[in-house]
N, C-alpha and C positions, 0 to 999 in steps of 0.2 A: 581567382583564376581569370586571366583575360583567353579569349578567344585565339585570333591569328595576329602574333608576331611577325612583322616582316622587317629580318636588316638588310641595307641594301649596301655591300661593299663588306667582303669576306675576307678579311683581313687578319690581323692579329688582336687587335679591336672588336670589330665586329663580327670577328669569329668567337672570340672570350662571351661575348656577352649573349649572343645566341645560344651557344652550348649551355652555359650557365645557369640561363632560364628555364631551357629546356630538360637539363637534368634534375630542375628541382623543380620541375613538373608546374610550373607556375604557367603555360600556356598550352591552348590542346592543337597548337598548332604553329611551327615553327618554320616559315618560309624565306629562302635565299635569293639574292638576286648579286649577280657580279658577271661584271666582262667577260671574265676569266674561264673558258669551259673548264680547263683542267680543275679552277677554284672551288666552280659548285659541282665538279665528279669529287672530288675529296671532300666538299663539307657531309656531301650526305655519307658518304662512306665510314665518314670519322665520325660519325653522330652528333656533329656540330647541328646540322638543320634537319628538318623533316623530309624536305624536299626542297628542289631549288628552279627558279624560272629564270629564263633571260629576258624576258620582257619586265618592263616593270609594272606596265596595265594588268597583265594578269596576274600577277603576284599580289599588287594592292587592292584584286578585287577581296571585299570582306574584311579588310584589316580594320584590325583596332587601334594597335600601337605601329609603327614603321619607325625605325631606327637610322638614323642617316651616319653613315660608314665610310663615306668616299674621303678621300684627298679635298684640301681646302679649296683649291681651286677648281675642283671639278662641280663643289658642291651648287654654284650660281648654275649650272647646266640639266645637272638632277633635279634642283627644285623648279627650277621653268618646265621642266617632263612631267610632275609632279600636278603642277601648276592647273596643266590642261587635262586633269583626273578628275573625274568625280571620287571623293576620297572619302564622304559620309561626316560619319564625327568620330574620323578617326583621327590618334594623338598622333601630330611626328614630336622628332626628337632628335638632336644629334650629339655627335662626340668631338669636332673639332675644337682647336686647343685658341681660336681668332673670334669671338663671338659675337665684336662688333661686324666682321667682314661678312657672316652670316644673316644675321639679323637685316643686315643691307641685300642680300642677295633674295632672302625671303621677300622684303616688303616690293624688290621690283620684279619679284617673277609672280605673285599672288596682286600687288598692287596694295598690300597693306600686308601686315606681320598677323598670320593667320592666330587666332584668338586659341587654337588646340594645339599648337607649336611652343614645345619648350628647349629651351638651347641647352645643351648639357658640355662639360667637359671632364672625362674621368683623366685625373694624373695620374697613369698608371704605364708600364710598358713594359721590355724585355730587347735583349740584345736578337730573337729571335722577330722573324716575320712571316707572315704569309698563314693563309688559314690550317697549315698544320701545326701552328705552333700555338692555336686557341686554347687556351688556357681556363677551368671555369674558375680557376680560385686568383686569377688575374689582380679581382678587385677587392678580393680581402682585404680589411685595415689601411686601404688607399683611398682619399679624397674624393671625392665626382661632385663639381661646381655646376650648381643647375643656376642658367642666369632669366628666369620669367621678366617679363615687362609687367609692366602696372597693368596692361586690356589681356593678360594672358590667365587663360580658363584656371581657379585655381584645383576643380579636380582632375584636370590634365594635369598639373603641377603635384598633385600629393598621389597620382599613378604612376608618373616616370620617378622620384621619388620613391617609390615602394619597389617598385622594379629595382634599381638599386642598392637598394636595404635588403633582396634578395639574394644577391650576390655580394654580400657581406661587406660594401663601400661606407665611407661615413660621409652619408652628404652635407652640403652647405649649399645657402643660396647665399647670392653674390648681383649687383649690378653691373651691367654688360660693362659698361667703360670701366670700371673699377676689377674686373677680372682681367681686362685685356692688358691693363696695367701693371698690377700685379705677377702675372706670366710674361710678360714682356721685362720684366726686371729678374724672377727667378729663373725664368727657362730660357727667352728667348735671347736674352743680351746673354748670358754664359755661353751657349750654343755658334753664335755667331763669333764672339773674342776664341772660342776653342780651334773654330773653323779658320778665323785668321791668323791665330798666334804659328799653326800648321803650316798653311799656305807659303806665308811670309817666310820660318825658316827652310820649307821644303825647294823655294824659289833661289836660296840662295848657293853658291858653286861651291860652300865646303859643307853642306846641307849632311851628305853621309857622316863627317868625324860629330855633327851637331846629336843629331839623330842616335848614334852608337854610344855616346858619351851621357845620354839624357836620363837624368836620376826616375825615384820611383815618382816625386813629384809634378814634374812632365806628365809622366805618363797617364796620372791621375789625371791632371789638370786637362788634357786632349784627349781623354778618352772619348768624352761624347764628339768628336769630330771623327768618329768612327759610325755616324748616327745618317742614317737614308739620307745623300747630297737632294733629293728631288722633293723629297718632304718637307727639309725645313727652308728648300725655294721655295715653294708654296707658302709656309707659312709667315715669311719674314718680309714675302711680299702684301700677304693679306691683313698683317697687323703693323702694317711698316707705321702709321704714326705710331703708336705707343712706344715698338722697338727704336723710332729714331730720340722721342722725348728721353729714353734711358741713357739710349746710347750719349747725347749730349752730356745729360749730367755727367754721367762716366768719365768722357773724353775730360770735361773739367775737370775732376777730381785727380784723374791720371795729369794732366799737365801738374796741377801744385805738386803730385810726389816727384812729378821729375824735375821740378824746381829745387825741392826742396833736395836732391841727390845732387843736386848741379850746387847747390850754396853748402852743402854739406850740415844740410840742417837736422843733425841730428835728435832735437826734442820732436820736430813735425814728424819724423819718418816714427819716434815710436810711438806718437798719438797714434797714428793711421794703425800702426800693427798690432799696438795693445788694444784699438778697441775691436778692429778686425777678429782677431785670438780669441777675445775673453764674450765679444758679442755672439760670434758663432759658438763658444760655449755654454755659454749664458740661456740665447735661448733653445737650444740643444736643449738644453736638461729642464727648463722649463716644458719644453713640448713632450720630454719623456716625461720627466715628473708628474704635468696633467694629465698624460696617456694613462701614465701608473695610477695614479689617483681616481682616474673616469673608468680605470677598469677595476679597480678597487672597490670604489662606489657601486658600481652596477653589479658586480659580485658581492658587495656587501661584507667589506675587509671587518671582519670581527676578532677583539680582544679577548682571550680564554683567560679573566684573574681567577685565579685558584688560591681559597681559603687559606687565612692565618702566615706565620711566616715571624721571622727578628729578624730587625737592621742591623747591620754592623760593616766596619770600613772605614774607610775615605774617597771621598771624589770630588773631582770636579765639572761641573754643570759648564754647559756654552754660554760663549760670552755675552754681557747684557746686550739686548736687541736695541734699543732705545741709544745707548751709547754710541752702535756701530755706526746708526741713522745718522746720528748728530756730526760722527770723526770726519765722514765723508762728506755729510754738507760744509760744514765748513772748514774742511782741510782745503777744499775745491775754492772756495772763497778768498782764502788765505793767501799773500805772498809769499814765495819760498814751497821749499817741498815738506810735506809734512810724514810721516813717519806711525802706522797703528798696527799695535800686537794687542795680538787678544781678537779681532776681527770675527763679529759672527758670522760664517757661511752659511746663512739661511735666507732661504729665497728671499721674505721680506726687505733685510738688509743688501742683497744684490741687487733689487731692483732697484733701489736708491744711487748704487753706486753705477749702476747702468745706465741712469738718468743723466747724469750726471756726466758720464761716459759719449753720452748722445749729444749733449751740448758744448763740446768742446775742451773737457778736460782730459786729462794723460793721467792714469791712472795703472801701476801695475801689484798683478795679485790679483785677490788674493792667495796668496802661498801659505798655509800649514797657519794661518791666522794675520798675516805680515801683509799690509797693503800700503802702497809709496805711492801719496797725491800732489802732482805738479799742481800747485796753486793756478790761478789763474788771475784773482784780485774779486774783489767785490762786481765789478763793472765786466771781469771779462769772459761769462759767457757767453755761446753761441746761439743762434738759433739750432733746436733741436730737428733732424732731417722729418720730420713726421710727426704723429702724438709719441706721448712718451708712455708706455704698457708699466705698470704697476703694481701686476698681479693679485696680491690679496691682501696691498702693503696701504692700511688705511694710513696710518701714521707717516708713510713718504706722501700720499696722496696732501693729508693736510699741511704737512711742513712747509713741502713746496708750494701750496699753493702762496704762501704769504713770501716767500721769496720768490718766484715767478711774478709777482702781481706787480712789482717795480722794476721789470726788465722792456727793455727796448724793442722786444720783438714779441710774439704770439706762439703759446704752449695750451695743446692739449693733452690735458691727465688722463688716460683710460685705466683699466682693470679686469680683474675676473667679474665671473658672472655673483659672485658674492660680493666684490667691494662693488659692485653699478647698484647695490642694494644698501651700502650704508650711506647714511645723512652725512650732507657736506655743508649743510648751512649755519653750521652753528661757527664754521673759517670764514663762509662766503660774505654773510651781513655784514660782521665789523668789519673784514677788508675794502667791504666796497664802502661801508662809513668812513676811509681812509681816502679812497678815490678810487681804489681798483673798478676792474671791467671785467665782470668773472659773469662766465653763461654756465647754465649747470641743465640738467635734464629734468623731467618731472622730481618736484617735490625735494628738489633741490640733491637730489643724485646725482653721481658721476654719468659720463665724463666730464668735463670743467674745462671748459675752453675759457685762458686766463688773455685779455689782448694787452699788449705791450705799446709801452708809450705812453703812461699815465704818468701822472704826477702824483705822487701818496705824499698824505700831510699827518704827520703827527699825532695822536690824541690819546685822552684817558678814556679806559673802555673798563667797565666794571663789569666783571662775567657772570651770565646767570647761574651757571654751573660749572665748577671745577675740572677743568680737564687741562692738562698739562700739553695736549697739541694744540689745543687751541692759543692757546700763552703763547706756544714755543714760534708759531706761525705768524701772528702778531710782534713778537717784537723782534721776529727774522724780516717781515715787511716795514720795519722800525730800526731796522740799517739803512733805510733808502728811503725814508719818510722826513720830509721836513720838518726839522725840530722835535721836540721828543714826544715819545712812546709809552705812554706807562699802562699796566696790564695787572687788574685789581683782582686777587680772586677771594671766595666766598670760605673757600679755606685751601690749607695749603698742596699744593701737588709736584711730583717727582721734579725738580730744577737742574737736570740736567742742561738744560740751554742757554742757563743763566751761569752756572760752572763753565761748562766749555767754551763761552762767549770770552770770558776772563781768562779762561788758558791759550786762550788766542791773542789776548791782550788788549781787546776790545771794551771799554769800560761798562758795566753794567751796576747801577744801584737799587739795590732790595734795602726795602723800609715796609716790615711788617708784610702785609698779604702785597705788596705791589714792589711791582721791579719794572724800571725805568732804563730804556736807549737812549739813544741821541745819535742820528745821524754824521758824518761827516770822518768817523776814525777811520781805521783800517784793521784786518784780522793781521795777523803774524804768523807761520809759521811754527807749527811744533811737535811734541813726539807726546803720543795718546796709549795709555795701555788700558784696556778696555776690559774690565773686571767680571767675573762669572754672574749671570742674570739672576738675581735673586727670587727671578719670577721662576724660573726652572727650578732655583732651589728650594722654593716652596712647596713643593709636589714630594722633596724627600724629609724638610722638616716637618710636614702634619704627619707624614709616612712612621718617622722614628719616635713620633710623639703619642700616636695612639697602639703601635705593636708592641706589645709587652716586651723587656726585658730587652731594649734597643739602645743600643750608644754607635752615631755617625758622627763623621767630620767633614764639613762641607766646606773645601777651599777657596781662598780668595774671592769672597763673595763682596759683590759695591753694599754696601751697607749706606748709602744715603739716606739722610733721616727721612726725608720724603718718599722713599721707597720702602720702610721698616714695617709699616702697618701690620704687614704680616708677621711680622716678630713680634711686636708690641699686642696683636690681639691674642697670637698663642700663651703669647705670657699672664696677660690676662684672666684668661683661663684655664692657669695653672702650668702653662708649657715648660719644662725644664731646658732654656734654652741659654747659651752662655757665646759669648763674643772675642776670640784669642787673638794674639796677634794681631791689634787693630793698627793700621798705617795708615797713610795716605800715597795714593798711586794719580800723579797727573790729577791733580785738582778733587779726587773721588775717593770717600773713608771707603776702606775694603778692612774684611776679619776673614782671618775663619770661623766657623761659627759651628759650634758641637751641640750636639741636640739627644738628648735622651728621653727615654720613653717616663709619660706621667698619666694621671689622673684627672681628665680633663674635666671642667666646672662648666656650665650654659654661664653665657653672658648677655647682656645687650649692648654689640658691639658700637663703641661711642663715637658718634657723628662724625667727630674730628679726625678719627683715624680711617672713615671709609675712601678716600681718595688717596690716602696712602698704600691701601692695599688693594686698588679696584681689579685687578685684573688676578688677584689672587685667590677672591672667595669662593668659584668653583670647590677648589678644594678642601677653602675652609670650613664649608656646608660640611665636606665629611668630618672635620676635627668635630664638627657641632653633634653631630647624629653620631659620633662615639662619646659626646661629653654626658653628664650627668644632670641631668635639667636642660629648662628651656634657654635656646640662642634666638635672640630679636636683631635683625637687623633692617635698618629702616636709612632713610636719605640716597638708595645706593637703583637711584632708575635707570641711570648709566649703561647697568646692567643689561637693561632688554636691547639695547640697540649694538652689541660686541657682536661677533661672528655667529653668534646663536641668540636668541632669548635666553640668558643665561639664568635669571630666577629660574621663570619657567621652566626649563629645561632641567632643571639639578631638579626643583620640586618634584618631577614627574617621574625622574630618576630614581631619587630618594623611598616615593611612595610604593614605587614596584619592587624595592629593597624591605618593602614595611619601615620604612624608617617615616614619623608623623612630621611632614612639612606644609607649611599653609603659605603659599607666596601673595604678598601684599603689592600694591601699586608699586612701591618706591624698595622692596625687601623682600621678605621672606622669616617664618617663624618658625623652629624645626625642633623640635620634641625630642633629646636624645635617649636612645633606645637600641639595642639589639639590632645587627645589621643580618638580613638571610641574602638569600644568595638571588638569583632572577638574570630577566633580562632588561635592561638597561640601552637607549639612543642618544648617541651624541649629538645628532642632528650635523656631523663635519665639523663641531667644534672639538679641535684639536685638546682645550683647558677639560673640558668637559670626561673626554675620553682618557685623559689622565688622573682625573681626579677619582673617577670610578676605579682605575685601576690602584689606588693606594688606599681606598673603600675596603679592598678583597683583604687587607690584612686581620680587619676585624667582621670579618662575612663569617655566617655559618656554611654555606653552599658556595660552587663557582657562579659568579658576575657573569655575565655575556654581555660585551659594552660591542652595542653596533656603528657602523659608519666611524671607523676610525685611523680613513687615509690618511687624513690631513696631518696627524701626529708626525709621520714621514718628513713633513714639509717647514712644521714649525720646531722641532726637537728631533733632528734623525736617528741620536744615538740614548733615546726613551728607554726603549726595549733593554737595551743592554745594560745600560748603568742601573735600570731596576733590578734587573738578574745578579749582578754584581752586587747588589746591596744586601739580596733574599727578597725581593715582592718578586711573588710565583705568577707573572706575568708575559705572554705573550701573543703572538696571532696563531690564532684557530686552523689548524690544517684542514685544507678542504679535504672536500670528501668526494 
């Protein structure tokens, strides 16, 4: 509890934030100050303030905290009054939306930026104004951007901060010119085109049939020019560099659309509107999707498996992830328009194509799986307008980087706060042994600022360890590398890049563990069907393999031999599993693949097939802890560094089930036995929190599988296709 709150400027603002504090009883003392008689006879009345002063000397004798509430341009006048106060060690604080214009107003009425002054700005408002319209739940689930300097106190900083977190805001810190920027792009440039696009028609003499005739989109588009004309004078004057540096870029990007309307260029007008569309889509559901997720997490979304259960059916699983990555990098690359069905709509796979989106390509879709890529050519991408956001897409992270490292211009990679924690130098070293200029963050973490303009030179790179992105990134920077490219590995991994590089017509030669480029061809154009992910379908083949008395049919699954591991180790192991209907689809063997329930054997899963099935063993850990003897699996360290420690993690899982696991540096050795029931952490690994739930068919008790948002993100339609199948699997109703 702080002592005396005082906001000065009773507003709709600093009325919200007075009331708010004061009803949840966070200060013993709640003091008003505003011009306005009539503002502070209504703050106290409404129980906004405790009381209210006109002077501001009396008001701030005693404060702790003083909230600054005025109008942008009043606030150089406030803090000069301020200025000549003995103020103690008390915090100010303000809400304006300009925060370089303040920080300047502070340092000339104080003579330096007082050291207990933090600049704040909550995004928050309503079509309402004036202190009867204070609101205390204002700032619920709304932003408040605190911008501190480097000399500014930090438990001034983590008290307006909790102040905040009081009134249920999610704060962020921010540097002052980097929020002015920022706002001046979201708020302030809309606000101003809304204001003129009005103006302009209201100015002219058949203005009424304009007005009368103007659809719902008008009226959306100029609503905020229904927004206080004196406020955002103030602020358009106080942050007018940022708002003019937008406005600039704008005014360009507006002259090429009206070029391209005047030359009747129809590919330019649907780049602009397809990436327009699907961007403000895109990251839409990315920002709900994290929302859902952070509150997921914080709640602690939990998976209820319930005991025992037989498969039966048919389905089919989402399209491989790996394929979708690949159709869009180089459809984008490719002359002509390329053409992909089957397209996975999972966040990983759209950030790739959003990337891509951001540089210059015309992309539309995806629709019902059907995504149509205007090639561009090898040489003609853009610079991208900013870094390029990545989310949790390690595999886009690494691709690109070995195709960004021979472009002409400067890309930075970002991501979640989980991909800034996986390792990026296992792409970074050999590209830069090529020529690139890649900067990475401690310890060789994202983000990855790649500079453009290097010359990459050809060469043989023998991998210390098997990983299929690393290859795939390497001889994608081995399209633009002088002379050729060869990429050795220690054993064999998924070759999708080396397939689709040839369905582009690009020549590529595999001789044993190495596949060789050569600079100088071109991609082609062509039509990609993009076969169901066999890594999804591995969660329902160990499912039908260990529940008694089980026969499924898993559709059109890519069966590439480098992908099989996990067919080849269940069979191994006794898996009754069979192959129907084998084709070839666009360069990719697909089956369906029937799988019936058996008697599973321990193995020691052999070296050669763990890169086959790296991202599969989560689950396989449960075939193993339902098989009969001991599973060894060794060579596979891989493991610790995926979206979880995955030994560890399954180990820790296992043992809380009573199932005997003992995780080794490089594996894991699991003892199978008798599964009970417990509770179980995914740690946010999506594989993890599946694998537990295809565990519960042979549980004695319910699984409690925790932290298991992410499932949402990487497989949306989990839940259902297991209910579909019989695994008595879903989320936990709260209580």
């Amino acid at each position: 509890m702080i002592g005396r709150l005082v906001v000065v400027g009773l507003g709709l603002i600093g009325g919200s934030f007075a009331k708010g504090l004061r009803e949840r009883g966070v200060c013993r003392e709640v003091v008003g100050v505003d011009l306005d008689p009539q503002s502070r006879q209504l703050a106290v009345e409404l129980g906004v303030v405790d009381r209210c002063e006109e002077h501001l000397a009396v008001a701030c004798q005693g404060a702790e905290v003083i909230q600054l509430a005025v109008p942008i341009l009043a606030m150089e006048k406030l803090l000069g009054e301020l200025a000549k106060l003995d103020l103690g060690a008390a915090v100010l604080t303000d809400v304006g939306s300009a925060k370089g214009n303040v920080v300047r107003a502070a340092r000339l009425a104080f003579g330096e930026m007082p050291a207990r002054f933090v600049p704040g700005h909550p995004i928050a408002g309503s079509e309402q104004s004036g202190v009867e319209a204070a609101n205390v739940e204002l700032f619920r689930r709304h932003k408040v951007i605190l911008t501190p300097l480097q000399q500014t106190d930090a438990q001034a900083v983590q008290l307006v901060d909790r102040l905040w977190c009081e009134l249920g805001a999610d704060v962020e810190h921010m540097q002052v010119e980097h929020h002015d920027h920022v706002l001046a792009a979201t708020s302030h440039l809309p606000h101003l085109l809304a204001f003129g696009l009005v103006d302009s028609l209201a100015k002219r003499g058949e203005n009424l049939e304009i007005f009368r005739y103007a659809a719902g989109g008008f009226r959306d588009f100029t609503r905020i020019a229904g927004s206080d004309p004196v406020m955002w004078h103030d602020i358009f004057l106080a942050n007018r560099e940022a708002v003019l540096r937008n406005l600039d870029v704008f005014r360009a990007d507006l002259d090429a659309l009206r070029e391209a309307v005047d030359a009747g260029d129809g590919h330019q007008l649907l780049g602009v509107f397809t990436r327009a569309r699907v961007a403000r889509e895109h990251f839409s559901k990315i920002l709900a999707r994290r929302a859902y997720v952070d509150a997921m997490h914080s709640n602690d979304l939990i998976f209820l498996a319930n005991p025992g259960g037989t498969l039966s059916g048919r389905i089919r699983v989402p399209g491989d992830k790996s394929i979708s990555h690949r159709s869009i990098m180089l459809g984008s690359l490719a002359e002509g328009t390329t053409e992909v069905e089957g397209f996975l709509e999972g966040e990983d796979a759209l950030a790739t194509l959003q990337a891509f989106r951001d540089m210059g390509v015309v992309i539309e879709g995806p629709h019902h799986g059907r995504v149509t890529i205007h090639g561009v050519g090898l040489h003609g991408l853009q610079p991208p307008p900013g870094p390029i956001y990545l989310g949790n897409s390690g595999t886009s992270m690494r691709l690109l980087s070995g195709l960004l490292a021979a472009q002409s211009f400067d890309t930075t990679l970002t991501g979640d706060a989980s991909l800034t924690k996986r390792p990026m130098n296992r792409v970074a070293k050999p590209l830069r042994a090529m020529g690139a200029l890649i900067e990475t963050a401690a310890e060789g973490r994202p983000p990855l600022t790649i500079r453009g303009g290097r010359r990459l030179g050809g060469m043989t790179y023998e991998m210390p360890m098997a990983s299929a992105q690393v290859k795939s990134s390497l001889l994608l920077a081995g399209l633009y590398a002088a002379g050729t490219t060869t990429v050795i590995e220690p054993a064999p991994t998924r070759d999708h890049t080396e397939r689709m590089l040839r369905g582009f017509g690009y020549p590529v030669a595999v001789e044993g563990k190495a596949a060789t480029v050569e600079s100088g061809h071109k991609l082609t154009a062509t039509h990609i069907e993009v076969p169901a992910d066999i890594s999804s379908a591995a969660f329902f083949l160990v499912a039908a393999s260990i529940a008694e008395g089980s026969e499924l049919l898993l559709e059109h699954v890519g069966i590439n031999p480098t992908r099989t591991g996990v067919i080849d180790i269940l069979k191994l192991m006794g898996g009754d599993i069979s192959l129907e209907n084998q084709r070839e689809v666009g360069g990719e063997p697909v089956a369906d693949i029937r799988v019936r329930s058996a008697k599973l054997k321990g193995i020691d899963i052999p070296e050669d097939l763990v890169p086959l099935a790296i991202d599969e063993f989560p689950v396989l850990f449960v075939a193993a802890a339902c098989a009969e003897g001991r599973t060894v699996l060794r060579g596979a360290e891989e493991l610790r560094v995926k979206e979880s420690d995955r030994i560890q993690v399954m180990a820790d899982g296992l043992l809380a089930l009573g199932v005997k696991a003992e995780p080794t540096p490089d594996g894991i050795i699991i003892e199978g036995s008798s599964i009970g029931g417990g509770e179980v952490h995914s740690h946010g690994d999506h594989r993890i929190a599946m694998a537990f739930s295809v565990a519960s068919l042979r549980a004695t008790a319910p699984i409690r599988i925790h932290d298991c948002a992410n499932v949402a993100t990487s497989f949306p339609n989990f839940l259902s296709l297991a209910a579909q199948v019989g695994i008595r699997v879903s989320e936990e109703a709260k209580s």
